[in-house]
matplotlib code that plots the C-alpha trace (Angstrom):
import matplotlib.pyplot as plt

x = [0.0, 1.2, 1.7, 1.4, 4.0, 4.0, 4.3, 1.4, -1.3, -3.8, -2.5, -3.1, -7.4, -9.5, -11.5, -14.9, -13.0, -11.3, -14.7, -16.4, -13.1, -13.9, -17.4, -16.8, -14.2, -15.8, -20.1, -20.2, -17.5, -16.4, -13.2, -9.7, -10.4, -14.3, -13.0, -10.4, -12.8, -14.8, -12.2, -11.3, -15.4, -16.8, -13.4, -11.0, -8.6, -6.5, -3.8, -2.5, -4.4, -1.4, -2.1, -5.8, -4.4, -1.7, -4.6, -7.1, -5.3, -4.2, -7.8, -9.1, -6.5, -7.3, -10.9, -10.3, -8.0, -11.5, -13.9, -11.6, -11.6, -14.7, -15.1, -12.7, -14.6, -18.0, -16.5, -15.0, -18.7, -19.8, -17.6, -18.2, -21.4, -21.4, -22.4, -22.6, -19.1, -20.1, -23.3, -21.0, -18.3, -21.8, -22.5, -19.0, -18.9, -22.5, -20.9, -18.2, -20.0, -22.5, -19.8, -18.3, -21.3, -22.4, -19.1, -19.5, -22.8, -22.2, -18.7, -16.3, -13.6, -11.5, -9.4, -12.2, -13.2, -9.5, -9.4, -13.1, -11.8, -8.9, -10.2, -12.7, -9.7, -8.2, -10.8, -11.7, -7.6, -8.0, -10.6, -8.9, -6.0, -8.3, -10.1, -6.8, -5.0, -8.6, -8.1, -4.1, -4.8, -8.1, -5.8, -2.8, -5.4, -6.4, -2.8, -1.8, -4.8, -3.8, -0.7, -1.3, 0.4, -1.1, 0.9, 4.5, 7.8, 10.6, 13.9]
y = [0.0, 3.3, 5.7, 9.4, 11.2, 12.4, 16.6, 15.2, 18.1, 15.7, 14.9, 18.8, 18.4, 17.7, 14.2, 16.3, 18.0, 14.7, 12.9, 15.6, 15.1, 11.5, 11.8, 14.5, 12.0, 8.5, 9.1, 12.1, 11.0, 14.5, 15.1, 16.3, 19.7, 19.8, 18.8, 21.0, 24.1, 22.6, 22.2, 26.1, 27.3, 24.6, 24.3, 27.1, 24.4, 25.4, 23.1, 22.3, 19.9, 17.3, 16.6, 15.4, 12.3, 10.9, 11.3, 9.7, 6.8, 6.6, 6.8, 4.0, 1.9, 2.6, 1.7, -1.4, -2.9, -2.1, -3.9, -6.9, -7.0, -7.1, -9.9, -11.6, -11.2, -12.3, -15.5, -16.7, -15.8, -17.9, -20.6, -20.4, -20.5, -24.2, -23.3, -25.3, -24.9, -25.6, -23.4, -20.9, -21.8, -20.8, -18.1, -16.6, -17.3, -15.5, -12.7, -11.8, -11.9, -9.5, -7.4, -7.3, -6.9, -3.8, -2.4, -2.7, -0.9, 1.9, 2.8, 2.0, 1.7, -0.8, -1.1, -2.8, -5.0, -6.1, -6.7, -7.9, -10.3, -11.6, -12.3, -14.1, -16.4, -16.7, -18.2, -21.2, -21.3, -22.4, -24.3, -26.1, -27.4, -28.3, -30.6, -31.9, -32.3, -34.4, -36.5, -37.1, -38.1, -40.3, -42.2, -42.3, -43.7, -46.2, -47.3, -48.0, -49.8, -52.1, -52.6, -53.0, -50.1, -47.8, -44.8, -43.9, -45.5, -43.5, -44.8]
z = [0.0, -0.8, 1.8, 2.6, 3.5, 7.0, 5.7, 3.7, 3.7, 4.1, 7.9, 8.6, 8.0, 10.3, 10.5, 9.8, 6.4, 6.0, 5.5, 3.5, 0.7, 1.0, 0.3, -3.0, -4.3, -3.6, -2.9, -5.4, -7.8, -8.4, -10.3, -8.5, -10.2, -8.7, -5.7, -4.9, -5.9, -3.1, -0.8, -1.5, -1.6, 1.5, 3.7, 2.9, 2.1, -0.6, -2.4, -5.5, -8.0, -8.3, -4.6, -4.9, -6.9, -4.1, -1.2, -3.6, -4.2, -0.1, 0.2, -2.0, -0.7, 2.9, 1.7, -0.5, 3.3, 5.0, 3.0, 2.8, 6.4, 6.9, 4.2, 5.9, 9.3, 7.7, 6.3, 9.8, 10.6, 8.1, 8.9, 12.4, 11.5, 9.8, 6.2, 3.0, 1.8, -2.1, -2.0, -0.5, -3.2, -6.1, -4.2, -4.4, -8.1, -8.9, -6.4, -8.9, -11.4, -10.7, -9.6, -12.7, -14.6, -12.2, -12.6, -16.9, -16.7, -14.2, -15.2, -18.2, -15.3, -17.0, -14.0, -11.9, -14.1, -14.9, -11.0, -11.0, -13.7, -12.1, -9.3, -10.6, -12.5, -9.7, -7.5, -10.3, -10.3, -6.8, -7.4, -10.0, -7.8, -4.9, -7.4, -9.1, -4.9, -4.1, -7.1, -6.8, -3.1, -4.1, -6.4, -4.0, -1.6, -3.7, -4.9, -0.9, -0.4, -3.5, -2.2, 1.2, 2.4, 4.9, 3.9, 2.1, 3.2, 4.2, 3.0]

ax = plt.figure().add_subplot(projection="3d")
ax.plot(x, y, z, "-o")
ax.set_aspect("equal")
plt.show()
């Protein structure tokens, strides 16, 4: 993750402005240049455009490590929990894929789909070798019990 600075001008707002950059740049989806005239009109913040970008980024970043956190905390929920591992496995697959299509008809952000997209490869990559790891073992199972071995020998 890419960092701020610590002179960053960013560090010198206050939470309250802080939150209201946050929602121009992320609920309103205002441009750096419509942002930083609001900064100047609604804050009295004034700053250079080519600084809107780095604390953009910071922010979606900061943003993106949130939301995976608390994925991660509603799976172990959901583990916990004792679900269906294969409905959740569907459920995951029809969850990328609506976020992809969401993403294709509300922006042409080809950047999000890309990542949409990858992950979406990389999951059924997984997927792949857990199927190919339960078959090896199946047949590796199988072989010891033809032999009458009960598991490898070590020379």
């Amino acid at each position: 993750m890419r960092k701020l600075r610590s002179d960053a001008l960013w560090h010198t707002f206050t939470p309250g402005q802080q939150r209201k950059i946050q929602q121009w740049l992320f609920d309103g989806h205002f441009s750096y240049a419509r942002t930083r005239g609001l900064m100047k009109s609604e804050l009295g913040l004034c700053c250079a455009l080519s600084t809107i970008g780095p604390m953009y980024h910071h922010l979606a970043e900061l943003r993106a490590n949130d939301a995976l956190l608390t994925i991660q905390d509603a799976a172990g929920q959901v583990a916990e929990a004792g679900v269906d591992v294969e409905k959740l496995r569907s459920a995951n697959e029809v969850l990328l894929a609506t976020g992809m299509f969401t993403e294709l008809q509300r922006s042409n952000d080809t950047k999000a789909i890309i990542a949409l997209g990858k992950l979406a490869v990389q999951y059924k990559s997984r997927e792949n070798q857990k199927a190919r790891y339960d078959l090896l073992r199946r047949r590796l199972e199988a072989s010891l019990k033809e032999t009458g071995k009960t598991g490898l020998d070590r020379p």
